[in-house]
C-alpha positions as CSV (number, residue, x, y, z in Angstrom):
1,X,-20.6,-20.2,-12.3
2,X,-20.9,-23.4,-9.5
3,X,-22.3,-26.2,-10.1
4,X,-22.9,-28.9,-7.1
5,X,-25.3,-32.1,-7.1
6,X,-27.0,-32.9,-4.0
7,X,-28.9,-35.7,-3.0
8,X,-32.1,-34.0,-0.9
9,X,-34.4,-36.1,1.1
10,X,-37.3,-35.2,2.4
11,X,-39.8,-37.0,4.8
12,X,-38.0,-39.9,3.7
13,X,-38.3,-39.1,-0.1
14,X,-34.9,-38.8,-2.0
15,X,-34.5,-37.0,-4.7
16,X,-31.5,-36.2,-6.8
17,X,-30.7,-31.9,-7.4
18,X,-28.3,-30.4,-10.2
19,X,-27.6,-27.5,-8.9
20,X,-25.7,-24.3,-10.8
21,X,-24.9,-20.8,-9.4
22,X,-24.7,-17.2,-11.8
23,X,-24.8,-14.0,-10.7
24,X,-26.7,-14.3,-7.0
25,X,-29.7,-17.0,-9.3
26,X,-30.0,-20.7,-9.0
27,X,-31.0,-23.2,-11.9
28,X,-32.0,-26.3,-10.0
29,X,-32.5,-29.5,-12.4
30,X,-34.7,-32.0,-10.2
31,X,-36.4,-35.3,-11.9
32,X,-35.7,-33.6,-15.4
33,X,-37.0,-30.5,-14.7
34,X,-35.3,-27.4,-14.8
35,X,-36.6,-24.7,-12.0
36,X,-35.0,-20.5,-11.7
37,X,-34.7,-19.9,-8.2
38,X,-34.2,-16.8,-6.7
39,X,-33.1,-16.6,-3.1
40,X,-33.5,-13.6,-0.4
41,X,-32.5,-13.6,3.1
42,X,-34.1,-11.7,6.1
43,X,-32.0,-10.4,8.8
44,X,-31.9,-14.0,10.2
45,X,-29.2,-16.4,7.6
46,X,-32.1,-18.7,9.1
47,X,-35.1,-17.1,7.1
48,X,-35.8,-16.4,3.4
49,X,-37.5,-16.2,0.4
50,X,-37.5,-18.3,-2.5
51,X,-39.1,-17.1,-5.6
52,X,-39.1,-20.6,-7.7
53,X,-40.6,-20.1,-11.1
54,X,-42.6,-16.9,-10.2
55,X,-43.9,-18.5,-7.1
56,X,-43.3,-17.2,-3.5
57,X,-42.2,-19.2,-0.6
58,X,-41.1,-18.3,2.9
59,X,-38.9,-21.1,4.3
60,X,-37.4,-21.4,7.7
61,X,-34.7,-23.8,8.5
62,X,-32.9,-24.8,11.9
63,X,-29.8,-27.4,11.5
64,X,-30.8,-30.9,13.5
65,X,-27.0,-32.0,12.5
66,X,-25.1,-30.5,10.7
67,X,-22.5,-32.6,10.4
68,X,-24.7,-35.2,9.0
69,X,-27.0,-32.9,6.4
70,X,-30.1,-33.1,8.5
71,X,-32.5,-30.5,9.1
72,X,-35.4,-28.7,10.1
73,X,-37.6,-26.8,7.6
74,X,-40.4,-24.7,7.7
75,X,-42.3,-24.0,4.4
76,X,-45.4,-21.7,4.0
77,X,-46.0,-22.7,8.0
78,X,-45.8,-26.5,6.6
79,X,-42.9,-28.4,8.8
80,X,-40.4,-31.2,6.9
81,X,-37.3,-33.3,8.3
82,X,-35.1,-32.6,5.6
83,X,-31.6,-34.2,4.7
84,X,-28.8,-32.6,2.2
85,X,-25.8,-34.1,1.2
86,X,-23.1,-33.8,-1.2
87,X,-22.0,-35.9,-3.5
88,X,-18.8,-36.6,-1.5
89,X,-21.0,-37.5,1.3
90,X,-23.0,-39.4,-0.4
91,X,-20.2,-42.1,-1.6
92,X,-18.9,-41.6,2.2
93,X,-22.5,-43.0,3.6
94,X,-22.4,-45.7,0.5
95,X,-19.0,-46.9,1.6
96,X,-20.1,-47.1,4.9
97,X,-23.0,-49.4,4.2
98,X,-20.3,-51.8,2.2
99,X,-18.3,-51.8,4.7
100,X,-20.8,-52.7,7.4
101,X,-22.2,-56.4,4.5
102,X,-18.9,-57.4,2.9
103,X,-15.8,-58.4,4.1
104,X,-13.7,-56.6,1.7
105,X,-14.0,-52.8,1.3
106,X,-13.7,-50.6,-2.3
107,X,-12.8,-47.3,-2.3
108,X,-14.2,-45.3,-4.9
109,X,-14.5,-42.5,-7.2
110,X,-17.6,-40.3,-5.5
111,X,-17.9,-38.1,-8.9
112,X,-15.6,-38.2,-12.5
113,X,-12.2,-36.9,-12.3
114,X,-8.4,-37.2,-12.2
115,X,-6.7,-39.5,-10.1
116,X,-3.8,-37.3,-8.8
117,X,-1.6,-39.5,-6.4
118,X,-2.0,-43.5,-5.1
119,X,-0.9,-43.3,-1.6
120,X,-0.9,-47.0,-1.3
121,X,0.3,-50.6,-2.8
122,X,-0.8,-53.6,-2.5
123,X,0.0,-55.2,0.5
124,X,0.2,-52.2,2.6
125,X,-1.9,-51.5,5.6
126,X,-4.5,-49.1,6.2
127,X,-6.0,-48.0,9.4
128,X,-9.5,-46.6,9.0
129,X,-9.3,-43.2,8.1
130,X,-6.0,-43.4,6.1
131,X,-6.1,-41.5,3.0
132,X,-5.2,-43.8,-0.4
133,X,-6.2,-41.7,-3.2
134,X,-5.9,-38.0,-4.3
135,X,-8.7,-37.4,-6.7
136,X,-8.9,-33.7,-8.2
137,X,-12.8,-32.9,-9.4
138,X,-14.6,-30.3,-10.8
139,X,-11.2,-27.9,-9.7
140,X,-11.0,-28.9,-6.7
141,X,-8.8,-31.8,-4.8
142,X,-10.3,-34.4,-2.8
143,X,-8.2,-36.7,-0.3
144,X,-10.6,-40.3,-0.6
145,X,-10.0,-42.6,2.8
146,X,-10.5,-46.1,3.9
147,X,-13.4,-46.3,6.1
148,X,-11.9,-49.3,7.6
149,X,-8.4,-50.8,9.0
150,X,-6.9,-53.7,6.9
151,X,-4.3,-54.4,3.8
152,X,-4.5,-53.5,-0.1
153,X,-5.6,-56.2,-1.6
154,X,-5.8,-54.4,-4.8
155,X,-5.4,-51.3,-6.8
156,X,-7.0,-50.5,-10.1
157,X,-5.2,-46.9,-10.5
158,X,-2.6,-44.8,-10.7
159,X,-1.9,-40.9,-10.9
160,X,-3.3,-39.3,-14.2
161,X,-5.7,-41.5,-14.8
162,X,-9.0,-40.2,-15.5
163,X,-12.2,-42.2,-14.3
164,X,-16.0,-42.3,-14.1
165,X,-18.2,-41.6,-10.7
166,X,-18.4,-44.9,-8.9
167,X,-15.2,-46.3,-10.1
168,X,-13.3,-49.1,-8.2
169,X,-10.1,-47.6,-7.3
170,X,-8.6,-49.4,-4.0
171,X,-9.9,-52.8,-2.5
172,X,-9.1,-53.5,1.2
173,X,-9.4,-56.4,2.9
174,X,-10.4,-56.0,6.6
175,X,-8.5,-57.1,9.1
């Protein structure tokens, strides 16, 4: 079984997803309510069908970017902007509207897991980009980076602890 959360915003309405995997079937979890979704695709990766709760749907989607979550949908001929991202890339854009308010700049956890390595100590600088924490969640390990260039002003971790999504783990004072 996989299990991802998403944040999914469409026409400029966010909304939080739980989403788990089994056997080809997805049980999606959205504002407390739990949907079966089956998924079927044409020829085209582009096109499919999405049975939701024994209710048809033909979608269409077309990546805008990619690289940033956004798209182009198509549902029952009705046309939404729509934007996905992971939880990881959710803390990445959150980090990166700190960084743009406040002079100082926190690294931390995007989800609950296990701090694995500190790359950094106080007083040690950074260029943005630099990875200062290995974090290993839900199986899998994930390097977290500084988004900005500066020195460790302070770190609240280190290697086997175990903490909560949106945890403080590395402060960085820009230069």
């Amino acid at each position: 079984m996989v299990a991802m959360k998403f944040v999914v915003r469409v026409d400029g309405q966010e909304r939080i997803l739980h989403v788990t995997r089994e056997d080809g079937r997805y049980q999606i979890q959205i504002d407390g309510r739990a949907l079966s979704v089956d998924c079927q695709t044409f020829g085209d990766p582009n096109t499919f069908s999405l049975l939701i709760d024994r209710r048809s749907f033909l979608v269409e989607s077309a990546p805008v970017r990619p690289d940033t979550g956004e798209y182009f949908a198509r549902v029952m001929g009705r046309h939404y902007d729509v934007e996905v991202l992971d939880e990881l890339l959710v803390a990445v854009r959150d980090a990166e509207k700190e960084h743009e308010h406040t002079g100082d700049f926190t690294v931390k956890a995007p989800m609950p897991g296990l701090v694995v390595e500190v790359r950094i100590a106080v007083g040690d600088h950074v260029a943005a980009g630099d990875s200062v924490v290995v974090m290993e969640a839900m199986k899998m390990r994930n390097e977290l980076s500084s988004v900005v260039a500066g020195t460790v002003k302070s770190v609240s971790v280190a290697a086997g602890d175990k903490v909560d999504s949106q945890a403080a783990l590395v402060t960085i004072e820009r230069d």
